[in-house]
PyMOL Python script that loads the backbone (N, CA, C, O; Angstrom):
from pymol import cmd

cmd.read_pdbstr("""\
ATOM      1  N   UNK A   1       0.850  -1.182   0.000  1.00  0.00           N
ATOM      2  CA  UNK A   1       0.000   0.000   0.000  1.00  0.00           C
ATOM      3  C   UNK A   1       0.889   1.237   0.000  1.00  0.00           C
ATOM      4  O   UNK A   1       2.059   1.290   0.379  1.00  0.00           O
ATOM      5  N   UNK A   2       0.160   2.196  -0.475  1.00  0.00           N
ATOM      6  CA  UNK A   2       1.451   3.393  -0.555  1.00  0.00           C
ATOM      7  C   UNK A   2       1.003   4.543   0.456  1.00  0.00           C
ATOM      8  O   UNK A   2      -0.119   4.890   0.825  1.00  0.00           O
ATOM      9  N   UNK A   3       2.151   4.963   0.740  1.00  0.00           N
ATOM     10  CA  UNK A   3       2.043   5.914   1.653  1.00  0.00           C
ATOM     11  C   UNK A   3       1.310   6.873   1.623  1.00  0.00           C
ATOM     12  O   UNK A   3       0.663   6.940   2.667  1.00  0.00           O
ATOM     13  N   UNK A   4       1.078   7.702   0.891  1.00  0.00           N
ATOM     14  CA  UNK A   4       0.156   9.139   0.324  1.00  0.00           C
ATOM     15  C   UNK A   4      -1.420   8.350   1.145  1.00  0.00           C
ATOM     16  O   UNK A   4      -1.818   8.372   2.310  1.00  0.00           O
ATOM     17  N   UNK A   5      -1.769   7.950   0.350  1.00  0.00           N
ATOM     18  CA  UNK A   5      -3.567   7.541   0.625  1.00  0.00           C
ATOM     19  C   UNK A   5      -3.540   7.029   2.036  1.00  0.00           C
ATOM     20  O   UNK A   5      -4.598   7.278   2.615  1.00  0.00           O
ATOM     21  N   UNK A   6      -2.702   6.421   2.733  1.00  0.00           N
ATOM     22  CA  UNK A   6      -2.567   6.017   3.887  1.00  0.00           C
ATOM     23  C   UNK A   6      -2.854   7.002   4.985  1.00  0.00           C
ATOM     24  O   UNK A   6      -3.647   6.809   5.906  1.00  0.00           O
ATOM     25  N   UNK A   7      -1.986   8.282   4.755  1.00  0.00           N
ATOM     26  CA  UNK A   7      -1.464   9.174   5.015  1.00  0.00           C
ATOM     27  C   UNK A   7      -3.169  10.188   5.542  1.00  0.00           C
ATOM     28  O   UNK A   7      -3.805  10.399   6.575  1.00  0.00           O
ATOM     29  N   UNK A   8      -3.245  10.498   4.253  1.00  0.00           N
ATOM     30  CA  UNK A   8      -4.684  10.905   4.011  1.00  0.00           C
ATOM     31  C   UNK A   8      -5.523  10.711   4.716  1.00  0.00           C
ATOM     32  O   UNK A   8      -5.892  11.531   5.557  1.00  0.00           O
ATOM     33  N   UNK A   9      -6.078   9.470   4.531  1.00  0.00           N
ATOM     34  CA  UNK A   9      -6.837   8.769   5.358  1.00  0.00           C
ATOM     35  C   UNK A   9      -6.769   8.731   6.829  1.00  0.00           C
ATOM     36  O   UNK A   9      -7.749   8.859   7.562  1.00  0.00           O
ATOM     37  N   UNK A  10      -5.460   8.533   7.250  1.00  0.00           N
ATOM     38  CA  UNK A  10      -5.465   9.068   9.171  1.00  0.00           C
ATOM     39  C   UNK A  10      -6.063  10.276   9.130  1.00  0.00           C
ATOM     40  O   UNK A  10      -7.044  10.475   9.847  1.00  0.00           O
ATOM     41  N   UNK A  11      -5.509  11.396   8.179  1.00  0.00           N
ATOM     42  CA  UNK A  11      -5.653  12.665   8.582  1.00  0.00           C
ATOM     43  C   UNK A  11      -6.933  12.714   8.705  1.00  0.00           C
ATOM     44  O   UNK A  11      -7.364  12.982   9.827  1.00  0.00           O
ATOM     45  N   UNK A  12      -7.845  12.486   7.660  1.00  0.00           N
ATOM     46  CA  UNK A  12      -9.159  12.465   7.514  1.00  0.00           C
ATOM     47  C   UNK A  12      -9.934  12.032   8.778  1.00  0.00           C
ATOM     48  O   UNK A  12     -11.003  12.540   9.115  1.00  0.00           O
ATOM     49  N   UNK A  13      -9.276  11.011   9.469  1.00  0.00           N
ATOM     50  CA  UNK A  13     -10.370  10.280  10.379  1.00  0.00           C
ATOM     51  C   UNK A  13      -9.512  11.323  11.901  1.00  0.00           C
ATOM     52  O   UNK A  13     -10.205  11.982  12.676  1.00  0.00           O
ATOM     53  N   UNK A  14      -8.523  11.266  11.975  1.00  0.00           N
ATOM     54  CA  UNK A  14      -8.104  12.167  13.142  1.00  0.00           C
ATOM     55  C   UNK A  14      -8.840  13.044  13.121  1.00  0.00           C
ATOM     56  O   UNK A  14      -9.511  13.064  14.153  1.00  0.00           O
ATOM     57  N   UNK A  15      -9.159  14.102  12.194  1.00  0.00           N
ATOM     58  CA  UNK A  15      -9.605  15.728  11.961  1.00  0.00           C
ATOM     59  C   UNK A  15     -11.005  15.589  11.757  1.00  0.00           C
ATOM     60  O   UNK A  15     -11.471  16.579  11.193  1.00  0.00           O
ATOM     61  N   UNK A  16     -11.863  14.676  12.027  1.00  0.00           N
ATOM     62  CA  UNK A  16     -12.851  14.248  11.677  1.00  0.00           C
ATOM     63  C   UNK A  16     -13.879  14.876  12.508  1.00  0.00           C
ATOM     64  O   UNK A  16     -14.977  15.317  12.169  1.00  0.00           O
ATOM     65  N   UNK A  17     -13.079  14.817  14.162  1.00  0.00           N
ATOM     66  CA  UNK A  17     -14.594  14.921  15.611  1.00  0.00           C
ATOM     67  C   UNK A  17     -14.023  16.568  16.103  1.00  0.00           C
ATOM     68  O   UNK A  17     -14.372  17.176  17.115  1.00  0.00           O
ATOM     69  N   UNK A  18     -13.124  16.995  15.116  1.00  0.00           N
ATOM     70  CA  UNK A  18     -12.247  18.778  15.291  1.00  0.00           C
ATOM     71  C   UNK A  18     -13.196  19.518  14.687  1.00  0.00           C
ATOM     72  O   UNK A  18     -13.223  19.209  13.496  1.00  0.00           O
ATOM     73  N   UNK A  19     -14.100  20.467  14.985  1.00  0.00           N
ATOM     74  CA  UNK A  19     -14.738  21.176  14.478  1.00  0.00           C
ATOM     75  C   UNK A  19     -14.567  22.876  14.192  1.00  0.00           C
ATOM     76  O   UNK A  19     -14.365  23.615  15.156  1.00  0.00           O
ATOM     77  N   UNK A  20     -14.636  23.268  13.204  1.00  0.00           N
ATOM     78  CA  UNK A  20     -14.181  25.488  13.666  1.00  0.00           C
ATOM     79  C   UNK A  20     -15.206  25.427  14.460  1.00  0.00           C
ATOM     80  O   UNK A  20     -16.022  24.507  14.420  1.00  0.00           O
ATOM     81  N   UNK A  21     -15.275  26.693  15.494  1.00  0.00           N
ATOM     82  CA  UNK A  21     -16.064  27.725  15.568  1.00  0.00           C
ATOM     83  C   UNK A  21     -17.588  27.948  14.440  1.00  0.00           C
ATOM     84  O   UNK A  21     -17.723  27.926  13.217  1.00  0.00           O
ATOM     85  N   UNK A  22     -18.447  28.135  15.480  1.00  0.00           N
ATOM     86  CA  UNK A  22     -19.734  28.436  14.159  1.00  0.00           C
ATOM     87  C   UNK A  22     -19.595  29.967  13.644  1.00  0.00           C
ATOM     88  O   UNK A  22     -19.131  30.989  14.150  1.00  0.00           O
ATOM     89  N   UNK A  23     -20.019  29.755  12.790  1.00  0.00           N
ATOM     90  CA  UNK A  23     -19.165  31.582  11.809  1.00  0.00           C
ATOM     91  C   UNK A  23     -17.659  31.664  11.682  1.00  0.00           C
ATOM     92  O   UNK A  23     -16.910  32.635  11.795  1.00  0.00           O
ATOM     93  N   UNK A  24     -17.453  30.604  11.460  1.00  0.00           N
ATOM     94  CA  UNK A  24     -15.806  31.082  11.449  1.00  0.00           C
ATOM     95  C   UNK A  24     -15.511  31.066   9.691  1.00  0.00           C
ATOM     96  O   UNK A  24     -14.418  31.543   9.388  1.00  0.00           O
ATOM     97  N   UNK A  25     -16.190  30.674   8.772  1.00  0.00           N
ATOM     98  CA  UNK A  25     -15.746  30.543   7.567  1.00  0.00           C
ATOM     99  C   UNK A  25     -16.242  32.081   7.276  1.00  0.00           C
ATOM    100  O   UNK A  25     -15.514  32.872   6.678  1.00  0.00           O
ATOM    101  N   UNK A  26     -17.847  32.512   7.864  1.00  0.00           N
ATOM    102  CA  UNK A  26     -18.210  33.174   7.549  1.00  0.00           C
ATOM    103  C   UNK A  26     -17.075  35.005   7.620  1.00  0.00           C
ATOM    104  O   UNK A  26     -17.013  35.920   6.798  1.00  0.00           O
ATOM    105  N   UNK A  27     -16.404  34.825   8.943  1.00  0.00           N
ATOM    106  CA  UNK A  27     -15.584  35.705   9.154  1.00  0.00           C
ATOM    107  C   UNK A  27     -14.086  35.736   8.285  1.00  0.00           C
ATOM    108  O   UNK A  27     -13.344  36.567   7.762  1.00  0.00           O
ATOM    109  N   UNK A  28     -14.184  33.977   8.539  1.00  0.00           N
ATOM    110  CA  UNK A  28     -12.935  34.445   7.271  1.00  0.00           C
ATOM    111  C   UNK A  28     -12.780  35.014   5.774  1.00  0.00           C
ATOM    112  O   UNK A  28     -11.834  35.367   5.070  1.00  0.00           O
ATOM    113  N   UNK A  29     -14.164  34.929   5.638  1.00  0.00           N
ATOM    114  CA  UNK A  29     -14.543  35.185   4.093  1.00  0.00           C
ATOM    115  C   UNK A  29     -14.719  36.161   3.981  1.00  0.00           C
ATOM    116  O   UNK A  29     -15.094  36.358   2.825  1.00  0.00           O
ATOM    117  N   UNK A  30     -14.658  37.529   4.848  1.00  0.00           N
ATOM    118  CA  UNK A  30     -15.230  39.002   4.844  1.00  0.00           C
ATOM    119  C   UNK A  30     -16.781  39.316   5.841  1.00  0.00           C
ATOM    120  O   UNK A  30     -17.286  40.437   5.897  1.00  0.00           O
ATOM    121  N   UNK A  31     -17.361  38.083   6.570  1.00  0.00           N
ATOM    122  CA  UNK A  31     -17.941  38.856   7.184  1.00  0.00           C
ATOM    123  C   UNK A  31     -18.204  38.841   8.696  1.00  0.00           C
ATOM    124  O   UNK A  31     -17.798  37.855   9.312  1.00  0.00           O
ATOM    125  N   UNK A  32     -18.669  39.560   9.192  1.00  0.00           N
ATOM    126  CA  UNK A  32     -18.813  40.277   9.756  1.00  0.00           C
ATOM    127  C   UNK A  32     -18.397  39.466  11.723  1.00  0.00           C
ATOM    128  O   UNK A  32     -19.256  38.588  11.807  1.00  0.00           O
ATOM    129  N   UNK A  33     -17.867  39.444  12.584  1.00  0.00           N
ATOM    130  CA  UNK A  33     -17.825  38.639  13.737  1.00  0.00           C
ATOM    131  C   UNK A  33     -18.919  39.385  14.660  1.00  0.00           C
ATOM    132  O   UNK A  33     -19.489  40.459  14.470  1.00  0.00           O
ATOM    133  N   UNK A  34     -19.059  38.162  16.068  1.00  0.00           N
ATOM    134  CA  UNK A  34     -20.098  38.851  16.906  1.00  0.00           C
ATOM    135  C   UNK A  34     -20.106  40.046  17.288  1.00  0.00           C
ATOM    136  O   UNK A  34     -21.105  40.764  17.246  1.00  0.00           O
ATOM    137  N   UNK A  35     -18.770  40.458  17.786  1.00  0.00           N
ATOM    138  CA  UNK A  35     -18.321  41.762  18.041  1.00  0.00           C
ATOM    139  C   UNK A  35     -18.782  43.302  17.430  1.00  0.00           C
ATOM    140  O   UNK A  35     -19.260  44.353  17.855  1.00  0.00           O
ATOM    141  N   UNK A  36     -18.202  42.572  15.854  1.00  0.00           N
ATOM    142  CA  UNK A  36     -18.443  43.843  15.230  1.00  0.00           C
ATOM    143  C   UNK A  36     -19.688  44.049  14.527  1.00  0.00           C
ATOM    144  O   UNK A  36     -20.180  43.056  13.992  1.00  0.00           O
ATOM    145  N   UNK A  37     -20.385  45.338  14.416  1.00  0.00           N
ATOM    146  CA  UNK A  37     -21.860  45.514  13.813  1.00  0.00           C
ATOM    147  C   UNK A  37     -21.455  45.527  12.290  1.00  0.00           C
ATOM    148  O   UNK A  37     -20.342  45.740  11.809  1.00  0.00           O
ATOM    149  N   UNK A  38     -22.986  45.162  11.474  1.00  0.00           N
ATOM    150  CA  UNK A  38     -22.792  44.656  10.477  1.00  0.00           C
ATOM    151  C   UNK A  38     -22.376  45.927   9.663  1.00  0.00           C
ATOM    152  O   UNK A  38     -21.493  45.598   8.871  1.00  0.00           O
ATOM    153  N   UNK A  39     -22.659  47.162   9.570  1.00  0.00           N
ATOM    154  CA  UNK A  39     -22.606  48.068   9.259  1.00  0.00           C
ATOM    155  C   UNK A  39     -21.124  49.184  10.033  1.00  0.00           C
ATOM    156  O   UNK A  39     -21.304  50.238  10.643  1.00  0.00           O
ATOM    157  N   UNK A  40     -19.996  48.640   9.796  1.00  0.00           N
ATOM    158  CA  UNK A  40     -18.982  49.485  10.120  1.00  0.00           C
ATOM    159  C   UNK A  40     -19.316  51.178  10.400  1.00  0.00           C
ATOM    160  O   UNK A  40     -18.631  51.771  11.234  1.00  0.00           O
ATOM    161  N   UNK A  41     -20.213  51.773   9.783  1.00  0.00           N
ATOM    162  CA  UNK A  41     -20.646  53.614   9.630  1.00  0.00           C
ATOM    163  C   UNK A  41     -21.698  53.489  10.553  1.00  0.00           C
ATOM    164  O   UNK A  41     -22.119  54.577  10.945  1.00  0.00           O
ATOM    165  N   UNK A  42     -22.065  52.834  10.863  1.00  0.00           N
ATOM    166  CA  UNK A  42     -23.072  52.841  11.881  1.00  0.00           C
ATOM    167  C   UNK A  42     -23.139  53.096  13.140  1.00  0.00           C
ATOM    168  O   UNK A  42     -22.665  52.256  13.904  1.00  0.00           O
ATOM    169  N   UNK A  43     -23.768  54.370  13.715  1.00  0.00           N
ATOM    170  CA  UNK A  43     -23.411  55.004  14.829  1.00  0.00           C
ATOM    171  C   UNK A  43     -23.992  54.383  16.152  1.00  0.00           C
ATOM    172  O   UNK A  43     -25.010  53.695  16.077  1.00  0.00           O
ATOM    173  N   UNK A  44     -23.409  54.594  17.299  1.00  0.00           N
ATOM    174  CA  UNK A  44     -24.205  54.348  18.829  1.00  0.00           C
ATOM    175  C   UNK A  44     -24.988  55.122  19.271  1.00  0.00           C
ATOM    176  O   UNK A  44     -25.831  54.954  20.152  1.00  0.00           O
ATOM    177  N   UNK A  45     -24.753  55.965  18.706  1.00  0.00           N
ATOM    178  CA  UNK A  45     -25.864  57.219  19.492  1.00  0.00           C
ATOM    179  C   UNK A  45     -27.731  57.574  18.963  1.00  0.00           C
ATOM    180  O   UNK A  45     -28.267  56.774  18.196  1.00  0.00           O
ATOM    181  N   UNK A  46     -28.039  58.054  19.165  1.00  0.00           N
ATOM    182  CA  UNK A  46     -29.129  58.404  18.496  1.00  0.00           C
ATOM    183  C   UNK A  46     -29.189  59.653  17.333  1.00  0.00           C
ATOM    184  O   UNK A  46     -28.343  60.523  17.128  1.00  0.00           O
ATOM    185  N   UNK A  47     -30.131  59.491  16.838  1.00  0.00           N
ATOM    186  CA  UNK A  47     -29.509  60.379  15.374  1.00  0.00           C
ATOM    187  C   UNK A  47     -30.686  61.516  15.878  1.00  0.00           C
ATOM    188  O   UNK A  47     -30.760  62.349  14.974  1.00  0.00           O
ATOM    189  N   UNK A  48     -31.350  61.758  16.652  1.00  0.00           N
ATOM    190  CA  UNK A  48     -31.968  63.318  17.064  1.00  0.00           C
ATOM    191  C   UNK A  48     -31.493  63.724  18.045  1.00  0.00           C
ATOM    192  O   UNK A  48     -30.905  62.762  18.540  1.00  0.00           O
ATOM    193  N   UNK A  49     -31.325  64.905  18.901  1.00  0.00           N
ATOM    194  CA  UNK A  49     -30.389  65.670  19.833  1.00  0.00           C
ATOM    195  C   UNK A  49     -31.873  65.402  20.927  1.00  0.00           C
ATOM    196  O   UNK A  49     -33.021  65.314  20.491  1.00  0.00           O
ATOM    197  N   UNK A  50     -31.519  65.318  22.265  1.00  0.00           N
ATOM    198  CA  UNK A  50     -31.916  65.043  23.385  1.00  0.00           C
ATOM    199  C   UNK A  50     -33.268  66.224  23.449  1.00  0.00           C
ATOM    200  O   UNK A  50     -33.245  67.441  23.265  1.00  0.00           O
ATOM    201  N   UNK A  51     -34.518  65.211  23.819  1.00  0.00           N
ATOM    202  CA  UNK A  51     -35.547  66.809  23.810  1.00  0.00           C
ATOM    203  C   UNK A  51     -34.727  67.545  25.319  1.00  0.00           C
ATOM    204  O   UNK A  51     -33.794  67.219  26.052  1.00  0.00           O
ATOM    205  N   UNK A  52     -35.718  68.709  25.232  1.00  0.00           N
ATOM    206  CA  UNK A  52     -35.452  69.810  26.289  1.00  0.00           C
ATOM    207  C   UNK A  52     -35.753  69.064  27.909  1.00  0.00           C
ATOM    208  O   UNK A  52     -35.391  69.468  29.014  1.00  0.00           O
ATOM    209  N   UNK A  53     -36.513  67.897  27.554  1.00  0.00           N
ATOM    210  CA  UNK A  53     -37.038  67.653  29.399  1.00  0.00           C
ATOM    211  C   UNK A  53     -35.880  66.405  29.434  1.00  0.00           C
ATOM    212  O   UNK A  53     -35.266  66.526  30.494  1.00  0.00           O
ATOM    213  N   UNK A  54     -35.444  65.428  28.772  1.00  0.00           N
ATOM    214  CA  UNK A  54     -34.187  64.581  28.915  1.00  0.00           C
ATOM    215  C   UNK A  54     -32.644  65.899  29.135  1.00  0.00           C
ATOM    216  O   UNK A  54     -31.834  65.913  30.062  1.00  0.00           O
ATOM    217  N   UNK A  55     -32.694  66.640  28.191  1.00  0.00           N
ATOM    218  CA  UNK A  55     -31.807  67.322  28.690  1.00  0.00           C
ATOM    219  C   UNK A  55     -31.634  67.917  30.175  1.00  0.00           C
ATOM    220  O   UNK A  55     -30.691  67.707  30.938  1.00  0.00           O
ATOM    221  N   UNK A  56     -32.638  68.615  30.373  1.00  0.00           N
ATOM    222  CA  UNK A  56     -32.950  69.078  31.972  1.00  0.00           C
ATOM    223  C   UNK A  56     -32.979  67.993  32.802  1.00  0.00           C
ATOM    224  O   UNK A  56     -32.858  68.465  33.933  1.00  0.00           O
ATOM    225  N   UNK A  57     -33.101  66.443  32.901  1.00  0.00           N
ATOM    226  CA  UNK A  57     -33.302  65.665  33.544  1.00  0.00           C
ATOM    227  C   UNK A  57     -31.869  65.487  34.033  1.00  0.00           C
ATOM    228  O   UNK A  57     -31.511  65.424  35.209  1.00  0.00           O
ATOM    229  N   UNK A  58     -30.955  65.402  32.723  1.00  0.00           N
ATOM    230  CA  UNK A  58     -29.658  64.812  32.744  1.00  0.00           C
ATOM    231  C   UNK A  58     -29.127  66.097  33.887  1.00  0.00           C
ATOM    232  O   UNK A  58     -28.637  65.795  34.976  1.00  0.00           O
ATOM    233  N   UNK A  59     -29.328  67.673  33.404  1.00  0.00           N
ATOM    234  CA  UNK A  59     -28.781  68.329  34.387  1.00  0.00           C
ATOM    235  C   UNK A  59     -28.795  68.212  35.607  1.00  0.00           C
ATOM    236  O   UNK A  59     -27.926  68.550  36.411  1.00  0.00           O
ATOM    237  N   UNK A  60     -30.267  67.492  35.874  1.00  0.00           N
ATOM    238  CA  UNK A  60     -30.277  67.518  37.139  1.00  0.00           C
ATOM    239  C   UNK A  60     -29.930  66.373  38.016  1.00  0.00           C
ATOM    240  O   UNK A  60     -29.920  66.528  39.237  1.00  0.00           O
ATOM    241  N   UNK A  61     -29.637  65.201  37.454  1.00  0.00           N
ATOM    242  CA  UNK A  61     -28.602  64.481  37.796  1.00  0.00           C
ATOM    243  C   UNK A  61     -27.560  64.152  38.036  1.00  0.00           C
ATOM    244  O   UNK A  61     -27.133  63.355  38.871  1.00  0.00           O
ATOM    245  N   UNK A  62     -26.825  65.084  36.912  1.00  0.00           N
ATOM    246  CA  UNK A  62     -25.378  65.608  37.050  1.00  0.00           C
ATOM    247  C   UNK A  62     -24.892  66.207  38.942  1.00  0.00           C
ATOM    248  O   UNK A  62     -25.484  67.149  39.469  1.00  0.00           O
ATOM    249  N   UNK A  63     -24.018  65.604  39.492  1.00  0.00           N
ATOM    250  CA  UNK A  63     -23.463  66.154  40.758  1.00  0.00           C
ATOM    251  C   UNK A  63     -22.641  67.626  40.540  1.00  0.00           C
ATOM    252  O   UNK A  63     -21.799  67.927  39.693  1.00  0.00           O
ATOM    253  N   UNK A  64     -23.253  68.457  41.700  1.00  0.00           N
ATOM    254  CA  UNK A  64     -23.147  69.538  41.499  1.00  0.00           C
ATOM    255  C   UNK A  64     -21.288  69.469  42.477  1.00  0.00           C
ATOM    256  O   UNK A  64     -21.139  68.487  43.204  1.00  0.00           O
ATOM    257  N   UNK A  65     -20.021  70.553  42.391  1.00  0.00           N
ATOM    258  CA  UNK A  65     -19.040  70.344  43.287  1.00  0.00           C
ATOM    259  C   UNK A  65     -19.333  71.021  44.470  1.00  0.00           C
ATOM    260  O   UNK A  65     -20.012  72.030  44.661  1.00  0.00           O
ATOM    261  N   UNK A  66     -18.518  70.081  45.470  1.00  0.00           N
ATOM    262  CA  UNK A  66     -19.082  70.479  46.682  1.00  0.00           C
ATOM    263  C   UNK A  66     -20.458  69.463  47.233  1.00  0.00           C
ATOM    264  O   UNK A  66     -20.969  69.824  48.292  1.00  0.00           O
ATOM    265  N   UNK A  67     -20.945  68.443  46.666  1.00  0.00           N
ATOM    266  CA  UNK A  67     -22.363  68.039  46.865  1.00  0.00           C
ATOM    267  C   UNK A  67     -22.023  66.943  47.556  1.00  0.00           C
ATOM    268  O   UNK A  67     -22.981  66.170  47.516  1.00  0.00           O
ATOM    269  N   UNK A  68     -20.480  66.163  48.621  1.00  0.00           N
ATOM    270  CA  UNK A  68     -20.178  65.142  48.857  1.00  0.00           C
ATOM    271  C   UNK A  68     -20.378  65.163  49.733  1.00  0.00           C
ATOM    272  O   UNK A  68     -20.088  64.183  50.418  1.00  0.00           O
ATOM    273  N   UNK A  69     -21.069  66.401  50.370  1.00  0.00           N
ATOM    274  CA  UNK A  69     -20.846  66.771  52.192  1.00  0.00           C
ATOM    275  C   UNK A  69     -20.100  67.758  52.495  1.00  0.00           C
ATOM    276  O   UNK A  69     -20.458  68.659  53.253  1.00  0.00           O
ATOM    277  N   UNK A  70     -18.558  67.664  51.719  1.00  0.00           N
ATOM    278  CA  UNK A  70     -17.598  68.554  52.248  1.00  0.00           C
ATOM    279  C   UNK A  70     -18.068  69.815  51.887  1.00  0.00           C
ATOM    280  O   UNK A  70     -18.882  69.905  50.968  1.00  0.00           O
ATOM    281  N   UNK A  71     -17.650  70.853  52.510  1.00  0.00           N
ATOM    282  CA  UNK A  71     -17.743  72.639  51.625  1.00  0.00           C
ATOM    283  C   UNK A  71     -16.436  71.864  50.243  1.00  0.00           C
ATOM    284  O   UNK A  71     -15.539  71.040  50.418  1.00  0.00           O
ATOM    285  N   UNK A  72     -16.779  72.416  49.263  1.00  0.00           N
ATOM    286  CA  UNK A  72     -16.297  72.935  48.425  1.00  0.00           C
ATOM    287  C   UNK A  72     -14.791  74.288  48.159  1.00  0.00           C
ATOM    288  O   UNK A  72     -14.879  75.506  48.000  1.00  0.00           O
ATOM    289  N   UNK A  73     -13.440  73.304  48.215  1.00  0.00           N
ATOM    290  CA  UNK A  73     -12.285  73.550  48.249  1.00  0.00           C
ATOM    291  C   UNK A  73     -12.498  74.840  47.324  1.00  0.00           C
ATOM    292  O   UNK A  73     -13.622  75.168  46.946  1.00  0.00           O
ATOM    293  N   UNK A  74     -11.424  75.496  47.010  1.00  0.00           N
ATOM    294  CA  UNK A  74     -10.406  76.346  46.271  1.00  0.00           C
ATOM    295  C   UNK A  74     -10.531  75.784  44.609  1.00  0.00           C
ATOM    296  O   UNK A  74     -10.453  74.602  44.274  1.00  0.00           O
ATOM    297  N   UNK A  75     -10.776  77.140  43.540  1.00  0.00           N
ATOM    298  CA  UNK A  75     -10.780  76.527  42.806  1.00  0.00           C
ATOM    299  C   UNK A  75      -9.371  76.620  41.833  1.00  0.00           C
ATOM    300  O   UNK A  75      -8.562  77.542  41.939  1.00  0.00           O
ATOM    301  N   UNK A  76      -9.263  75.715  41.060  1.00  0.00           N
ATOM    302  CA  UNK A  76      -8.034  75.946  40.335  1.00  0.00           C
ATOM    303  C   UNK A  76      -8.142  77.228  39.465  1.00  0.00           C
ATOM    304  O   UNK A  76      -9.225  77.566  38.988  1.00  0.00           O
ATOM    305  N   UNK A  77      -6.557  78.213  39.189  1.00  0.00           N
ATOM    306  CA  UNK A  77      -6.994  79.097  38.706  1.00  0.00           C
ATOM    307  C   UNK A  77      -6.864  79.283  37.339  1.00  0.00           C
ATOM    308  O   UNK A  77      -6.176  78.490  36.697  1.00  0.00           O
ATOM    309  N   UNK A  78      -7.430  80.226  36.790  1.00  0.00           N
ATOM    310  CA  UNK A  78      -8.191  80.243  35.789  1.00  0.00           C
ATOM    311  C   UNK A  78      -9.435  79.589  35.114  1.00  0.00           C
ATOM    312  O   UNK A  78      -9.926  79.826  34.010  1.00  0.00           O
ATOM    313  N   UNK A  79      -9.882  78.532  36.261  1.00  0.00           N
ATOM    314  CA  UNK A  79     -11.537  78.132  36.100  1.00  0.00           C
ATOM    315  C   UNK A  79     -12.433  79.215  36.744  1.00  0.00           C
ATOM    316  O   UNK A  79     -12.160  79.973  37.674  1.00  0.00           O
ATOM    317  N   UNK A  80     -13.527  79.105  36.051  1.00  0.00           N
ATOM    318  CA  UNK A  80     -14.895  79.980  36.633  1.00  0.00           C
ATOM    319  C   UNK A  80     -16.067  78.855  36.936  1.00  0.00           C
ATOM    320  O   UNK A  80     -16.485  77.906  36.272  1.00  0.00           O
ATOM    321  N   UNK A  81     -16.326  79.255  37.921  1.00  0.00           N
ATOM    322  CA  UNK A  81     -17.185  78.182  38.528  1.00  0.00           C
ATOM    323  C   UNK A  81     -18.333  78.174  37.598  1.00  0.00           C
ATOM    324  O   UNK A  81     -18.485  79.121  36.826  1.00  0.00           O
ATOM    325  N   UNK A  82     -18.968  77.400  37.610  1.00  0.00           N
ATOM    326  CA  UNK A  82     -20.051  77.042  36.677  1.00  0.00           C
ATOM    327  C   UNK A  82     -21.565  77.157  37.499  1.00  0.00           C
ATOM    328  O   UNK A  82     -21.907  76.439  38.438  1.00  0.00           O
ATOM    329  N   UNK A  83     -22.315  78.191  36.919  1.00  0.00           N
ATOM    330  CA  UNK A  83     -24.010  79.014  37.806  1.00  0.00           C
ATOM    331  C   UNK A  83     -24.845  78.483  37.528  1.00  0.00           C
ATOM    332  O   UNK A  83     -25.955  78.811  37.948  1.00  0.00           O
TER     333      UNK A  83
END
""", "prot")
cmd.dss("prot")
cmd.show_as("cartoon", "prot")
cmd.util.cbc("prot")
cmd.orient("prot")
């Protein structure tokens, strides 16, 4: 018997119960993995600007300085405190 087909044949039955990853041809071929969205330009954010009452909400969630308990240190200079 000759070596080559012999050869083969282990490989075949060794590599047999080895499986890729599911999507893995698909990624190797150009597309897309779990990670990344299908659409590379495709943004996270929302595409209209925050109405006026989400905006005001957010302000008022925002921690004001000074709001930890302590008085409120010295400010660095050339900042203006924020009204």
């Amino acid at each position: 018997m000759q070596l080559r087909p012999f050869l083969a044949l282990a490989l075949l039955l060794v590599a047999r119960p080895a499986s890729a990853e599911e999507g893995f041809l698909d990624k190797l071929f150009g597309g897309s993995g779990r990670g990344a969205p299908p659409n590379p330009f495709a943004s996270n954010y929302p595409s209209a600007p925050p109405s006026a009452e989400e905006a005001r909400a957010a302000r008022e969630r925002r921690p004001v300085r000074g709001d930890r308990g302590a008085p409120a240190g010295p400010l660095p200079p050339g900042r203006i405190p924020e009204e």
